[in-house]
C-alpha positions as CSV (number, residue, x, y, z in Angstrom):
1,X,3.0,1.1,6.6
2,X,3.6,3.1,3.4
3,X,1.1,4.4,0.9
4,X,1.9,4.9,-2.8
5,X,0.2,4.8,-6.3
6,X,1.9,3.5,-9.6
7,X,1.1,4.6,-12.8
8,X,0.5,2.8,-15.9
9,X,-2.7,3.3,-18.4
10,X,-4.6,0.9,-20.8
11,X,-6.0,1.1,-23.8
12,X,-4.4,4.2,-25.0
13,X,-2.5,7.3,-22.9
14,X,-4.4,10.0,-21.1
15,X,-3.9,12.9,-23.5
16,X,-5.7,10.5,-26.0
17,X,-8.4,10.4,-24.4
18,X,-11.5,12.5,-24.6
19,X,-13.0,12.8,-20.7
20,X,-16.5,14.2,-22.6
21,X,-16.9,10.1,-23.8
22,X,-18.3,7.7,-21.4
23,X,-16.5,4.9,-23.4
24,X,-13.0,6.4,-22.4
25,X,-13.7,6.7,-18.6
26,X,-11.9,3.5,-18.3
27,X,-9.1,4.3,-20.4
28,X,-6.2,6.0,-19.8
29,X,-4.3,6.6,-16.7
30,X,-4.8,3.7,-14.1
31,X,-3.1,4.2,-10.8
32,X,-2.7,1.1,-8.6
33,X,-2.8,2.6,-5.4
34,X,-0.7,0.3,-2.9
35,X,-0.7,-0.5,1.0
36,X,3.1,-2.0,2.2
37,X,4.5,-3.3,5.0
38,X,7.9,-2.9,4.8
39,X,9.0,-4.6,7.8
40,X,7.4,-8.4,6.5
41,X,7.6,-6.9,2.5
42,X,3.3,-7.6,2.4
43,X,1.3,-5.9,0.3
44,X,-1.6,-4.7,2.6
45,X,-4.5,-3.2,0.2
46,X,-4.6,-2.5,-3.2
47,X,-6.9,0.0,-5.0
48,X,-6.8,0.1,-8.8
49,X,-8.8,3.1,-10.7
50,X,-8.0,7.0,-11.6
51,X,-5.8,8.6,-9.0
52,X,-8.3,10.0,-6.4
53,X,-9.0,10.2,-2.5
54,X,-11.9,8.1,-3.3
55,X,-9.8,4.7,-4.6
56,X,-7.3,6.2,-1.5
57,X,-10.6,6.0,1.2
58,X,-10.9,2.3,-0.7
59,X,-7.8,1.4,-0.1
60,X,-7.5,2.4,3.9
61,X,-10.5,0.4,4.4
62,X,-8.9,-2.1,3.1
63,X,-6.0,-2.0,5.6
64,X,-8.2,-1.1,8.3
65,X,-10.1,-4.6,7.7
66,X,-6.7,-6.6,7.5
67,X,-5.8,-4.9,10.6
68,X,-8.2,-5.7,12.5
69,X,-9.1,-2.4,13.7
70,X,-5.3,-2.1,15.0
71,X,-3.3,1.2,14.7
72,X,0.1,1.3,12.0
73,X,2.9,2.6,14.7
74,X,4.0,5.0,11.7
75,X,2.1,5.8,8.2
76,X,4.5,7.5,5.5
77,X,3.6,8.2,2.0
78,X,4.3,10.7,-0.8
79,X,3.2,14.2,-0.4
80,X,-0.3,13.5,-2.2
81,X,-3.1,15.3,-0.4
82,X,-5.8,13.1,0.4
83,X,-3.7,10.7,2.4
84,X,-3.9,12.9,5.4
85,X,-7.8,13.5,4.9
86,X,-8.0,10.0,4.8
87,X,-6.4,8.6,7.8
88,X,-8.3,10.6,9.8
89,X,-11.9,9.5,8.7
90,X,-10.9,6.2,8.3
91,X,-8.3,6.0,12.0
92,X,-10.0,8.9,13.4
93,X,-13.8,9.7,13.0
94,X,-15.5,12.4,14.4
95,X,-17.7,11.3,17.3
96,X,-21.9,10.8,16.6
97,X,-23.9,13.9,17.9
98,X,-25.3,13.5,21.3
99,X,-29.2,14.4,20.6
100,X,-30.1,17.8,23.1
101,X,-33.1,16.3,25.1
102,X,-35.8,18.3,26.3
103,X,-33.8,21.7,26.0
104,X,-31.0,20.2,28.2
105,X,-27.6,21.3,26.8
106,X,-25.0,18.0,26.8
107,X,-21.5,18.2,26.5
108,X,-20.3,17.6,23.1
109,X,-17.9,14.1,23.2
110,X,-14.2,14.3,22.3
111,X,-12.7,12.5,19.7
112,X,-10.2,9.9,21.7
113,X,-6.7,10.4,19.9
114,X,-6.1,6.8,17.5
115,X,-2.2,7.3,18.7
116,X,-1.9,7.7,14.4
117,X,1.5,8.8,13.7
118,X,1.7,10.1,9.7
119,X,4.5,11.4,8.0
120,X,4.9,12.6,3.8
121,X,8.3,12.4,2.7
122,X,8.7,16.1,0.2
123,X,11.2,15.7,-2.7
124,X,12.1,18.7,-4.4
125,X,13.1,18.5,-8.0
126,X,15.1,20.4,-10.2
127,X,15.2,20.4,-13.9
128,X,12.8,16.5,-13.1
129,X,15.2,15.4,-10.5
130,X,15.0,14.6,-7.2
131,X,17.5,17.0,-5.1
132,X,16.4,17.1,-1.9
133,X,13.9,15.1,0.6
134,X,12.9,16.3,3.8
135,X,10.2,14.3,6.0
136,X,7.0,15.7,7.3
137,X,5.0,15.2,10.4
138,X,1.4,15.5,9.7
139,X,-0.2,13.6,12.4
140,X,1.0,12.3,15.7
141,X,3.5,14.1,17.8
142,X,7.4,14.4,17.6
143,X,7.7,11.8,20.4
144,X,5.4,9.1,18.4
145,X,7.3,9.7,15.9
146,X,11.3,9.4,17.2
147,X,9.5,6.5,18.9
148,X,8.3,5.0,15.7
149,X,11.2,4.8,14.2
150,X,13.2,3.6,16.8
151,X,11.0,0.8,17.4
152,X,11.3,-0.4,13.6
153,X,13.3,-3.5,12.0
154,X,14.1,-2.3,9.0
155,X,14.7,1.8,8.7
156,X,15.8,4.8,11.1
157,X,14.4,7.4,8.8
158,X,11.0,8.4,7.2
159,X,10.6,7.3,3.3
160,X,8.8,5.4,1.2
161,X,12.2,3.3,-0.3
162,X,10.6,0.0,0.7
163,X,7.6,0.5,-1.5
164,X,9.4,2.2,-4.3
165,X,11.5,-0.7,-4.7
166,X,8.2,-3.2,-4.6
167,X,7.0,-0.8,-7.4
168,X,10.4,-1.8,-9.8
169,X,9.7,-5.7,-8.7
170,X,6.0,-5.5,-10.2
171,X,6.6,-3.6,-12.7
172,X,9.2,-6.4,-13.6
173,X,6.5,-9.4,-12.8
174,X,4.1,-7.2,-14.5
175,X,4.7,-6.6,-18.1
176,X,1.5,-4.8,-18.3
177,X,3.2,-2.2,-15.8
178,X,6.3,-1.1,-17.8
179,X,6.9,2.2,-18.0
180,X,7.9,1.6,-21.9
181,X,5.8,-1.6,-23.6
182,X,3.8,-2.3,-26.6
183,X,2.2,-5.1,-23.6
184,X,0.0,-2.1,-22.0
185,X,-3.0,-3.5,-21.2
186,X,-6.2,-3.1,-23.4
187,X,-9.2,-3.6,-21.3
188,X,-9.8,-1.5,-18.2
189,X,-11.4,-5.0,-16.0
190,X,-8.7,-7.2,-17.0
191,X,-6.0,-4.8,-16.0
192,X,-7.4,-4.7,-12.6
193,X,-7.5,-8.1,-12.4
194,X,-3.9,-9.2,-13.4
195,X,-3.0,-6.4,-10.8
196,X,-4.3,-8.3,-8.3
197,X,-3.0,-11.7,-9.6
198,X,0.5,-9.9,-9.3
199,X,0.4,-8.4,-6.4
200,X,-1.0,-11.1,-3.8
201,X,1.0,-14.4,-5.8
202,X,3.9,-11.8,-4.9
203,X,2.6,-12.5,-1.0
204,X,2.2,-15.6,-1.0
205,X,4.8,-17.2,-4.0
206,X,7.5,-15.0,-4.4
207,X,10.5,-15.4,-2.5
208,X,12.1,-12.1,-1.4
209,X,16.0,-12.6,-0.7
210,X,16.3,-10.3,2.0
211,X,13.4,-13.0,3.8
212,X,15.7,-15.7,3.7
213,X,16.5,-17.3,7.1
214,X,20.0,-19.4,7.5
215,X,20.1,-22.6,8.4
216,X,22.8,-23.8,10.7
217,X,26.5,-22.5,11.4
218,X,27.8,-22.9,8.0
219,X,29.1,-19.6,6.4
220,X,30.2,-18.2,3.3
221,X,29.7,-21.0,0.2
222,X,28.7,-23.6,2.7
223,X,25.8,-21.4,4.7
224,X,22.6,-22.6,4.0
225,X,18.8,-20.6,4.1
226,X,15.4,-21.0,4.3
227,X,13.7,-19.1,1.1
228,X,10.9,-17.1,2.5
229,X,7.7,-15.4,1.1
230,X,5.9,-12.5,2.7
231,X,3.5,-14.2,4.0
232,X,5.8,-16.3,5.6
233,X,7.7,-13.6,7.5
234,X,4.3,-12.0,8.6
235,X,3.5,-15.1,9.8
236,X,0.4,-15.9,7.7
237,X,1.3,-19.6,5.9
238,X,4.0,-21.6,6.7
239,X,5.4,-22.8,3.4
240,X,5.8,-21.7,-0.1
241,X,3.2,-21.4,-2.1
242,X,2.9,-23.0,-5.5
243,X,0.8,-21.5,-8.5
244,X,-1.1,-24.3,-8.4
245,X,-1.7,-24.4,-4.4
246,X,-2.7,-20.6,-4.7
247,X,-4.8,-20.9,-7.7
248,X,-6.9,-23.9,-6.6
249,X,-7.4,-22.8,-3.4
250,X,-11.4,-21.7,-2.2
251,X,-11.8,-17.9,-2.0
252,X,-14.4,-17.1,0.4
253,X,-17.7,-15.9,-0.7
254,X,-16.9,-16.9,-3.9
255,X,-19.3,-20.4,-5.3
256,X,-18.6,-22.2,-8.3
């Protein structure tokens, strides 16, 4: 899994806005703060809001619940602080207190180890560009980790490239999310809600080429494949998904 945020602001940028006035609390920058799975290409969680360990706690949670309960083999992200403070609460919480008794000491419980591996990939820039990256074991062991990565389909190496390149893809699906637009997005609710139009039509509509699956022998001009979606690779729907399917299908919870 990989953890990012993206950037982009609505109504007018940051230094614009005056943090003293309620009315510009939800103006400004707006981060969306994404959960990847680079193996199937899914987008796991995401958390829209002011860049904080607070939309970062949302968004584990998130994962956590799509998960199941059930461990990531390998976590990487950027070098942002609160991811590390975060997998732990959310993957490891501190065991409840035992109460004393009747002045009878108990022995305090252990935390049992999640088996969390966590890595931040640290770039070091020069004159605003990137020169150097060197990987960074924060949780887990070096033995989870070599094991990690040799157990994974798609890279030998800790990064975050998978996600980045998701981040270029929405920013393209999502005018709202260029980095240079008179489209920026004017009101703080509806910005979060085209995010998460874009993002989860992306699972379920959007074929990703590098999905495909051939058909047959045939090479060359004459090979054939199977477009395939995220959610097709991660084994969640077997067929693409139309607009129309996606749209006009019941969300649970949700009543007329």
């Amino acid at each position: 899994m990989q953890l990012d945020e993206k950037w982009a602001f609505v109504y007018r940028k940051q230094k614009h806005c005056d943090v003293q006035d309620l009315a510009d609390h939800q103006k400004g920058d707006c981060w969306d703060h994404v959960a990847f799975d680079p193996e199937h290409r899914l987008v796991l969680g995401v958390s829209f809001g002011k860049r904080s360990a607070s939309r970062v706690l949302e968004l584990v949670r998130q994962v956590k619940e799509q998960l199941r309960g059930r461990v990531p083999r390998l976590v990487t992200s950027d070098e942002y602080a609160a991811y590390a403070t975060v997998l732990r609460l959310v993957f490891e919480p501190p065991p409840r207190p035992v109460p004393s008794g009747q002045g009878k000491k108990r022995p305090r419980p252990t935390p049992k180890p999640s088996g969390l591996t966590y890595a931040a990939v640290c770039k070091r820039r020069e004159k605003g560009r990137v020169v150097a990256v060197e990987p960074r074991l924060v949780l887990g062991t070096e033995a989870s980790l070599a094991r990690a990565l040799r157990d994974s389909a798609v890279s030998a190496a800790v990064n975050t490239s998978f996600l980045e390149r998701h981040n270029a893809t929405d920013r393209h699906r999502n005018a709202r999310r260029a980095r240079r637009t008179y489209r920026f997005s004017k009101d703080w609710e509806v910005h979060r809600l085209v995010g998460y139009f874009s993002y989860y039509t992306y699972n379920f509509c959007w074929c990703v080429r590098s999905l495909r699956r051939r058909l047959g022998r045939g090479r060359g001009k004459n090979a054939r494949y199977q477009p395939r979606t995220p959610a097709m690779s991660a084994g969640i729907t077997e067929h693409v998904w139309t607009l129309a399917q996606w749209l006009a299908r019941p969300v649970h919870g949700l009543t007329s």
